[in-house]
C-alpha positions in Angstrom: -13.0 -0.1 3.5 -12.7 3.2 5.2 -14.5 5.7 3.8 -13.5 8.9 2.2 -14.8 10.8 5.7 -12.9 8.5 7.7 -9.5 9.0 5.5 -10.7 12.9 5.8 -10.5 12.7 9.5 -7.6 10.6 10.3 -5.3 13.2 8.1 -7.4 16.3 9.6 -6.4 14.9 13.1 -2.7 13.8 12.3 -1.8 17.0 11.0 -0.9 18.3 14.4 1.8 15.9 14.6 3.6 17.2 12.0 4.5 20.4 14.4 6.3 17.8 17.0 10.0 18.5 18.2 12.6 16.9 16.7 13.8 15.1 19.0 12.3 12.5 21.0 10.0 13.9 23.6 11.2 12.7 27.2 12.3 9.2 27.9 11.0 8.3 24.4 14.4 6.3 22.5 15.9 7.3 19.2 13.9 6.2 16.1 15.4 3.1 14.2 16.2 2.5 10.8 13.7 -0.4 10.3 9.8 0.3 10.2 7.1 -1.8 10.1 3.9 0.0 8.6 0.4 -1.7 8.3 -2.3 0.0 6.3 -5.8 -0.5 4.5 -7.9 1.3 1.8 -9.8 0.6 -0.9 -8.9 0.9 -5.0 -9.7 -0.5 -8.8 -8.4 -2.6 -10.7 -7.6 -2.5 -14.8 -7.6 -4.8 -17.4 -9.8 -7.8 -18.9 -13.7 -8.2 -18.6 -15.2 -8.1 -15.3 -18.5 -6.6 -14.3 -16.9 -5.5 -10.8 -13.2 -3.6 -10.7 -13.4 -1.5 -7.0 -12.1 -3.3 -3.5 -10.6 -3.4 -0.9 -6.6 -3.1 -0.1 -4.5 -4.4 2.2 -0.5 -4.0 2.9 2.4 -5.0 5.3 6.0 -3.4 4.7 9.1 -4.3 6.6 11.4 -1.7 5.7 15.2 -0.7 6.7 17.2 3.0 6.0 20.7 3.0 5.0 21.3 5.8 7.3 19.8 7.7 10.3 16.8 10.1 10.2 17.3 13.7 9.3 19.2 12.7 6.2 17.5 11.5 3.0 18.9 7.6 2.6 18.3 4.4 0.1 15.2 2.2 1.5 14.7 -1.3 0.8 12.2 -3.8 2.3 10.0 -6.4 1.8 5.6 -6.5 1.5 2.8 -8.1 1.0 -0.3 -6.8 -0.4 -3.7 -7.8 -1.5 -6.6 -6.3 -3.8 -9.8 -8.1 -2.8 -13.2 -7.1 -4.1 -16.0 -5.5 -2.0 -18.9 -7.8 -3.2 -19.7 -10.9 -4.2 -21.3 -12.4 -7.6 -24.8 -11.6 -8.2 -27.0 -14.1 -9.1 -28.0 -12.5 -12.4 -25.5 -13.1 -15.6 -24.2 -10.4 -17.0 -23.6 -11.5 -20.8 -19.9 -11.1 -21.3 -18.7 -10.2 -25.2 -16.2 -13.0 -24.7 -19.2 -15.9 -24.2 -20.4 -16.6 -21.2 -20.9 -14.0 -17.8 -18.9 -12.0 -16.7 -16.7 -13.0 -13.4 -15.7 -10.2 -10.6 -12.4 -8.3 -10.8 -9.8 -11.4 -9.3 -8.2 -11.4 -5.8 -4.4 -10.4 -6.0 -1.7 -11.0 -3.4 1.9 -9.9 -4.0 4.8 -10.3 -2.0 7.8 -7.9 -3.3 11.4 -6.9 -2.7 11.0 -2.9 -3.0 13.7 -0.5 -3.0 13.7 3.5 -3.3 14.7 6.7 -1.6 12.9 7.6 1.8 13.6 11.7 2.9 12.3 11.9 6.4 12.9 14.2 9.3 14.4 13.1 12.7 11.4 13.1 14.4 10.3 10.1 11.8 8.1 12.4 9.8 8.8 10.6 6.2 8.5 11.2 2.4 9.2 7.8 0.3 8.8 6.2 -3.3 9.4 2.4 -3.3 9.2 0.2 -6.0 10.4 -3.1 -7.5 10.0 -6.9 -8.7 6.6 -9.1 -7.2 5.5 -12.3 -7.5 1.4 -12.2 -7.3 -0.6 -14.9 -6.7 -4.1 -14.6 -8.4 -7.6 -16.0 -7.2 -7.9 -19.8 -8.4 -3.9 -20.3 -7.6 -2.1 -18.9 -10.5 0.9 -17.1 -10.2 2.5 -14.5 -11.8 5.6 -12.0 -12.2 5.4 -8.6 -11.8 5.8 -5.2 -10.1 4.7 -3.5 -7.2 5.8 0.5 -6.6 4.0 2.9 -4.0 4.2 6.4 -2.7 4.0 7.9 1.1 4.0 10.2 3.5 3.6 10.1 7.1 3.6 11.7 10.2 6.2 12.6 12.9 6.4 10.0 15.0 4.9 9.7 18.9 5.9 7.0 21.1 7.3 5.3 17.8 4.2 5.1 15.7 2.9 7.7 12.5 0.0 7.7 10.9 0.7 7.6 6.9 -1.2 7.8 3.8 -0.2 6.7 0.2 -0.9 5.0 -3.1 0.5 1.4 -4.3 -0.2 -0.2 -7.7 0.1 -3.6 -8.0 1.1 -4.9 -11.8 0.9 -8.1 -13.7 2.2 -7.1 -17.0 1.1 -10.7 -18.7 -2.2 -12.3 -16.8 -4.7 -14.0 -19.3 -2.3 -12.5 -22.4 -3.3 -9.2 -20.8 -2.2 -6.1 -18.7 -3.9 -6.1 -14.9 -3.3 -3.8 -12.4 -5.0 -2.9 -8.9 -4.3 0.6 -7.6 -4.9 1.3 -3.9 -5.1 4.4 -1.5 -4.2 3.4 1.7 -3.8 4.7 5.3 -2.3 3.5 8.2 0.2 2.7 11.0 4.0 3.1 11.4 6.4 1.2 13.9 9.8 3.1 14.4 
């Protein structure tokens, strides 16, 4: 998990690339409409009993524009993400008031259609708020509907890639006759 001086750093040193050109520097190509981003972070999870809700995050988006850059346009793509926990269970039994100990936040994988509105610049620099439906796959193989919606920004590009940083929330609306969500910050890579 990257640490909150690490996150500090990355967006201290990106900041700079927000002042790019425009347009591509020379014998750099045109941006494209599809993006690939890759990012990791850390969160908490809601909802039922556990004894430990913060972990790590993880996420892949494929994503395609309606339109060019420059222009805000409709977004829709297609990610996986996962909320994993830190630590393992400790030996000692924390007494649970359901009976029993309590058990560790659950792993949570999604993979989601997401659609939304993306305002970037032409030199790929990019506001966007995705969200939509999910089908999440919780530790021990039980799977669930759901949602999945996050919020970005990123950098102007260089040599196609950004650095971005956002939130995502993953939701299982009905998991054990309850409400669970995992809610990440994450930061990471762009592919123009």
């Amino acid at each position: 998990m990257l640490s909150s001086r690490a996150c500090f750093a990355i967006a201290i040193l990106s900041l700079p690339t927000l002042a790019l050109p425009a347009r591509p520097l020379m014998g750099q190509a045109a941006l494209s409409r599809f993006s690939f981003d890759l990012a990791l972070g850390g969160g908490r999870g809601s909802g039922g009993v556990h004894r430990s809700r913060t972990g790590e995050a993880a996420d892949a988006l494929v994503a395609w524009r309606a339109r060019a850059l420059g222009r805000p346009a409709l977004v829709g793509g297609v990610a996986y993400s996962l909320f994993t926990l830190t630590g393992g269970e400790d030996a000692v039994c924390l007494p649970s008031p359901r009976g029993g100990c309590l058990t560790s936040y659950p792993l949570i994988g999604s993979v989601s259609v997401l659609g939304g509105v993306e305002v970037a610049a032409r030199n790929g620099a990019a506001v966007r708020i995705l969200a939509g439906p999910a089908i999440h796959q919780v530790e021990g193989g039980t799977y669930t509907g759901g949602f999945v919606a996050r919020a970005d920004a990123g950098t102007a590009a260089l040599w196609r890639l950004s650095l971005w940083g956002g939130v995502r929330t993953q939701l299982l609306p009905r998991y054990r006759g309850e409400t669970y969500s995992a809610t990440a910050l994450l930061v990471g890579l762009r592919v123009r």
